[in-house]
N, C-alpha and C positions, 0 to 999 in steps of 0.2 A: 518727696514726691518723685524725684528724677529714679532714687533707687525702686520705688514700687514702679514707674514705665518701667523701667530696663528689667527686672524680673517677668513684670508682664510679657514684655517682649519675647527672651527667654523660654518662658515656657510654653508660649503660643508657636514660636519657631521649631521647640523640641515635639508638640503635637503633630502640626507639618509635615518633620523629618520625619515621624514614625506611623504616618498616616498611611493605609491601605490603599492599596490603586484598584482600580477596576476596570472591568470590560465591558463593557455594555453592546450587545448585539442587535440586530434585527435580522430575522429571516424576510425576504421579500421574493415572493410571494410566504405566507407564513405557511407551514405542511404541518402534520400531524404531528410533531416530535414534540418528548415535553422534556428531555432529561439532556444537560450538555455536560461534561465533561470538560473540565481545562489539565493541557499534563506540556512542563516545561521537556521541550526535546535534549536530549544527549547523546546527538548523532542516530546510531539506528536505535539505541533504546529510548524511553519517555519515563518522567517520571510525573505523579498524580499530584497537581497542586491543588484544586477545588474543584466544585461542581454546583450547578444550581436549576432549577426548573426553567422549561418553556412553558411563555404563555401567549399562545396570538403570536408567535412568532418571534416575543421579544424576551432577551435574557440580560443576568447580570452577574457576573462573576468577581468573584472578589481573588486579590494576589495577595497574599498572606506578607507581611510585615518578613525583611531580610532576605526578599526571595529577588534571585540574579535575574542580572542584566540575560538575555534568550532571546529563540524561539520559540514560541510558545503556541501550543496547539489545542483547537476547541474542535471537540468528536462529539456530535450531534447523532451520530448513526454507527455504532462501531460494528454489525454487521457487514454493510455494506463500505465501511471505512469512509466516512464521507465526516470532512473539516476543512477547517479554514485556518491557514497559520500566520500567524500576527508576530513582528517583533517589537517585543516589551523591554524598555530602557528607563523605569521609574517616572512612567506616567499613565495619566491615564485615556483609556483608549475605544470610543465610538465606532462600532465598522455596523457595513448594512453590506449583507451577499442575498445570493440566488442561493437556498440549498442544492441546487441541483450542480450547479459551474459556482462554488464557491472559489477557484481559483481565479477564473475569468470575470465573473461577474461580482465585484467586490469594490467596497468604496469607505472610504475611511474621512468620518466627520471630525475624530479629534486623534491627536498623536503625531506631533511632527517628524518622528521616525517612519509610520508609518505611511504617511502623506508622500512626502517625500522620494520613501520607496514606491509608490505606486504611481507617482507622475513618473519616476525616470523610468518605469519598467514600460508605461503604456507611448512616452517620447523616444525610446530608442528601441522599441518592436516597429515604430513606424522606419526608420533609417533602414533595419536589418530585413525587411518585408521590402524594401527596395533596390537594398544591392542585390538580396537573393534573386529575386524576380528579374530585375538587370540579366543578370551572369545566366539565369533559364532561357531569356532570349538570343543571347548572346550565343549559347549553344544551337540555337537551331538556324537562325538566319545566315544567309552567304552573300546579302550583299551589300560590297566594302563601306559605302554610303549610309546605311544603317549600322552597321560594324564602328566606323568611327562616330558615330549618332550615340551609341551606346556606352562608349568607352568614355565620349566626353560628360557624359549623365553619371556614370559609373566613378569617375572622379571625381566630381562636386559633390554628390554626395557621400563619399568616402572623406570629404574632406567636412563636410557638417559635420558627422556623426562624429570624427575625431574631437570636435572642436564641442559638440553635446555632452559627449562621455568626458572629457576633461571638466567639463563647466559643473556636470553633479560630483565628479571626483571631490573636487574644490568646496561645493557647497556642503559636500557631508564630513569636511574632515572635523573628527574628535566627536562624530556620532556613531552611535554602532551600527548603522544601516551603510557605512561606508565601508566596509567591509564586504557587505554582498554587492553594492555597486560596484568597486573596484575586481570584484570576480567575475562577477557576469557582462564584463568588458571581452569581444570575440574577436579574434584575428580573421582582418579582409585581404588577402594578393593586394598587393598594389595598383596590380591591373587585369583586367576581365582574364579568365583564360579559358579557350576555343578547347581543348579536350578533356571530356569528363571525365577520365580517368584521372588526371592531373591534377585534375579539379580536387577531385573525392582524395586524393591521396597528399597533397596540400592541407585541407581541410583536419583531417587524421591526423597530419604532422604536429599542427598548431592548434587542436582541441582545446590542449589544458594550457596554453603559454599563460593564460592571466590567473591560472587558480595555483593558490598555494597551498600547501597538502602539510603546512605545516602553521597555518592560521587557527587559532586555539577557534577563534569565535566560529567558524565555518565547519570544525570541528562538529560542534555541537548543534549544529544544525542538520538539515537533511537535503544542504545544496551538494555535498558530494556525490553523495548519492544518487540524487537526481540527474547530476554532471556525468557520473559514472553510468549509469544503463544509459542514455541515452548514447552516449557513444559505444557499448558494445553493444546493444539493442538496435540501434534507429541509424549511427554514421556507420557500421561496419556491417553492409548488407548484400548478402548474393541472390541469383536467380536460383541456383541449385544446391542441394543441401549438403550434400560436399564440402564445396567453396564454402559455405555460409558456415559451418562447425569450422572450419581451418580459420576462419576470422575471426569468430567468437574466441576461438582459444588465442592469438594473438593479440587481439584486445584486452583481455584479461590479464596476460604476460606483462602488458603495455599498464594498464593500470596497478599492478599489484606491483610493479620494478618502482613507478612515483610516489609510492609509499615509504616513508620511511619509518612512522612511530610505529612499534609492534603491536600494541591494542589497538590501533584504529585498522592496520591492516587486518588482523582477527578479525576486526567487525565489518569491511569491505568482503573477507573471502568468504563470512560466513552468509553473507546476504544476498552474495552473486549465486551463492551454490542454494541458497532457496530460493532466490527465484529460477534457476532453470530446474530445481528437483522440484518446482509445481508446473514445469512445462512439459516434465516428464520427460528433460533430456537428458538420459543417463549415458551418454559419453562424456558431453561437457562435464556434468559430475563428478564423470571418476577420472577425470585430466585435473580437476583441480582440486581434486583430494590429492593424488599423486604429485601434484607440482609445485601444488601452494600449500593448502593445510599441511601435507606432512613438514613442511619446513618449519612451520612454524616454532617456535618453543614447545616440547612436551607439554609443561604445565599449563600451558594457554589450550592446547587441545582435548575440547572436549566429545568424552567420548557418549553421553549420550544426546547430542547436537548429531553426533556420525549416524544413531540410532536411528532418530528422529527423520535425518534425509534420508537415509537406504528406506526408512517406510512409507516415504512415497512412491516407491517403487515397487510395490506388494500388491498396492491399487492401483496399478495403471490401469486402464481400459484395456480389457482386451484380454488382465491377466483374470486367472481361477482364483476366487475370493480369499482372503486367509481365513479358514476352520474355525469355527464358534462352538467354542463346548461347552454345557453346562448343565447341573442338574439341578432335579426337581423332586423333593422329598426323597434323594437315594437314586433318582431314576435318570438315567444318563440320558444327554442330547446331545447332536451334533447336527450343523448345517450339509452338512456330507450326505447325513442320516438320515434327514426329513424328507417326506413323500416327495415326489416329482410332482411340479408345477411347472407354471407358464415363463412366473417370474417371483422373485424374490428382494425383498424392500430389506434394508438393513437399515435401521436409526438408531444414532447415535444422540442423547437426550439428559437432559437431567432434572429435576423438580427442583432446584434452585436458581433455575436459566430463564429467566422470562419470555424471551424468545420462545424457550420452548413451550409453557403452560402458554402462547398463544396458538402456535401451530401445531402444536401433538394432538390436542381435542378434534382440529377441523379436519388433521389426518386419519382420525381415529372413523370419524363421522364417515370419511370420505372413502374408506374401506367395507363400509355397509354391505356394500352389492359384489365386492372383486374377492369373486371365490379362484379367480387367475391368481393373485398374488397372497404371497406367501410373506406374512412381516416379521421381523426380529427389533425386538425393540430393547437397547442397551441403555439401561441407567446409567450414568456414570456418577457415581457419589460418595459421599463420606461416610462412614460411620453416625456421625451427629443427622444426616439427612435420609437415610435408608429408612426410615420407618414414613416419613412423607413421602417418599419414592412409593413403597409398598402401597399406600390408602390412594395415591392416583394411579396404580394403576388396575384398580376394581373399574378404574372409571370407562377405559379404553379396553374393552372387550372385544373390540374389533381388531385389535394387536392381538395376534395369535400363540406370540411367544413374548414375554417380560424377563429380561436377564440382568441382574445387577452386576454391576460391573466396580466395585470396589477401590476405593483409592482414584478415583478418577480418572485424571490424566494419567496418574502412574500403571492403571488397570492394565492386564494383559492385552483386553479387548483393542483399549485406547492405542497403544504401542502398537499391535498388528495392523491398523489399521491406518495409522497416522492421523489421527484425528488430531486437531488443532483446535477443535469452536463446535458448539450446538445449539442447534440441531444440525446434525452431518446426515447428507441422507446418500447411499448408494442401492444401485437399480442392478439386477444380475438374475441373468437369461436362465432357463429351463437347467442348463449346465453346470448353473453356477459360476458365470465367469461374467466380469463387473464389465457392464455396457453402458452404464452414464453415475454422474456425482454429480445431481442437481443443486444448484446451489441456494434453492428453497424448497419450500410447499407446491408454492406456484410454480416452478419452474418442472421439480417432480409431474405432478399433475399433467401440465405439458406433454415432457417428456414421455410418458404414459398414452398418451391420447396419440400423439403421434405414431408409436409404433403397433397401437393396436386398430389404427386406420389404417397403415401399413401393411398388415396382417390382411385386415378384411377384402385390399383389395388385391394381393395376389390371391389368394383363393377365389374371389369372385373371377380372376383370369385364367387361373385351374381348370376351374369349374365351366 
């Protein structure tokens, strides 16, 4: 009898050990979304662990058997990029957010990693919302009576928050959540200090004193990350744009020197250089192609990454579109070529994009009456999907021009244009030179409305 308990035991234990975890979500307020997405983070890339339907707001995701200790990321909107990221330690885990402030507005019913983290994160935003606010008073006032009113407030609570940050240190050792606690620990001056410049340059000094740039688990998260723009973005900021490029580029020097693994700096250099080649700062750009990627190891740099950021710089606003050629039964076309209009709609689309079989139809509709503009509509597709491509678009007759565009992402089209996601839409004047990249239908539509109000009323003041 003792050996069938102890097999039972056994095998009930082995079921356990190799039982599935899950997620279970709630949207509140619930919004239209029906499809989520779960993908464990690897620093700036992700990789795809499961998925499963919205209903009413509520979802359930399952974490596949041997899948690691993470951060783990649930994409509800990958248009709009909008998640919530959960740390998963081999349990399972209840949260209720806002879609909208999934970061802000988030609460967690089971997971004592993630409980844990989200009490120490909303009990030590209250300390740091008080020395800051302190030290802002602290700069304006001159009199010595409230000066030392401040300084003494300024040091008890410098001296909680010491004694907070220690006490979750302590509660989370040998959990993985202790790891971002002990990072998002921030250096305060000992004592207020009266000039802001000192201030701000103090602050700079002591950014990263608590993060280690050599912590696997932080690694593979996207606190670096977050660590990182925020101080070459938000702590290193001028009135004039001068100053403000001579910081940026100091910042970047300053972060990429605390670097030491060479695949994580690749994936720091490559992530600083798209985001300011989506802000269309092509100095910063080519300082840190020259300073940093080129340092790099040859075989780490890659050259169509180099491609990919010079093509945001094709489409800046402002610039003359890149050339669309293409024909039709033998008969050549080109955007160069086509009659003179008002304006000219460039879409970038595919018949395998849901996104876009929602928005292309309304677009299509919505060109009914606008003999002003002038549409180019680029498939971007496979071999396997061009014949589905072709049968929608008998459907869009309102699209004046339908161009396949082959190979997709690899398309000529795609590359001139730096397309990344569709539907891409860009807006360009009588000329030909790109004056908005709406970042919807709606947002097009807008833009549209606005400047053909625009129009009407200098002419009504012509006139």
């Amino acid at each position: 009898m003792r050996k069938k308990l102890l097999l039972l035991s056994i095998v009930f234990a082995s079921l356990f050990a190799n039982a599935q975890d899950t997620i279970k979500g709630i949207m509140n307020p619930a919004k239209k979304y029906s499809w989520v997405i779960l993908y464990q983070l690897k620093g700036v890339h992700q990789a795809y662990v499961s998925d499963a339907t919205i209903k009413d707001g509520k979802f359930e995701l399952i974490i596949p058997k041997g899948k690691k200790t993470g951060v783990y990321r649930i994409l509800y909107d990958d248009k709009k990029n909008m998640y919530a990221d959960v740390l998963y330690n081999h349990e399972n885990i209840d949260v209720e957010f806002h879609p909208d402030y999934p970061s802000v507005l988030i609460k967690f019913k089971q997971s004592k990693e993630n409980k844990l983290h989200q009490k120490y994160l909303d009990d030590i935003s209250e300390y740091h919302n008080t020395l800051d606010s302190l030290q802002v008073a602290y700069f304006k006032t001159k009199e010595p009576l409230e000066n030392q009113k401040l300084e003494l407030n300024y040091l008890e609570t410098l001296k909680n928050l010491s004694f907070k940050q220690e006490k979750y240190e302590n509660a989370s050792k040998k959990m993985y959540v202790h790891h971002f606690i002990k990072a998002n620990n921030r250096y305060y001056p000992k004592t207020l200090i009266k000039n802001t410049q000192s201030y701000l340059d103090t602050l700079k000094r002591h950014y990263f004193d608590f993060v280690d740039f050599d912590n696997a688990a932080l690694e593979k998260s996207s606190f670096f990350m977050d660590r990182i723009i925020d101080y070459i973005v938000y702590i290193n900021v001028a009135n004039d744009q001068k100053t403000q490029i001579e910081l940026h580029k100091k910042a970047i020097d300053t972060v990429v020197a605390k670097i030491k693994k060479t695949l994580l700096k690749k994936d720091v250099i490559e992530s600083i250089l798209f985001m300011f080649a989506q802000k269309q700062n092509k100095e910063i750009v080519d300082y840190i192609f020259e300073n940093h990627y080129a340092k790099l190891p040859v075989e780490l740099q890659d050259m169509e990454f180099k491609l990919m950021i010079n093509d945001f710089f094709k489409t800046a606003i402002g610039q003359p579109a890149p050339d669309i050629k293409w024909d039709v039964y033998g008969k050549k076309f080109s955007l160069y070529t086509l009659p003179k209009n008002s304006y000219y709609v460039v879409l970038f689309w595919s018949s395998t994009c849901s996104h876009c079989l929602k928005q292309v139809p309304k677009f299509n509709q919505f060109l009914t009456d606008k003999k002003e503009i002038t549409t180019l509509a680029i498939g971007l597709e496979s071999d396997e999907s061009k014949a589905n491509w072709k049968e929608f678009t008998f459907d869009f007759a309102n699209i004046k021009h339908h161009i396949l565009g082959l190979g997709k992402w690899k398309s000529q089209y795609s590359q001139d244009y730096g397309v990344t996601g569709t539907p891409s839409y860009y807006v360009l004047d009588t000329d030909k030179k790109i004056i908005a990249k709406p970042y919807d239908l709606k947002e097009l539509k807008e833009f549209l409305k606005k400047i053909n109000t625009k129009g009407k009323n200098i002419q009504k003041l012509k006139s």
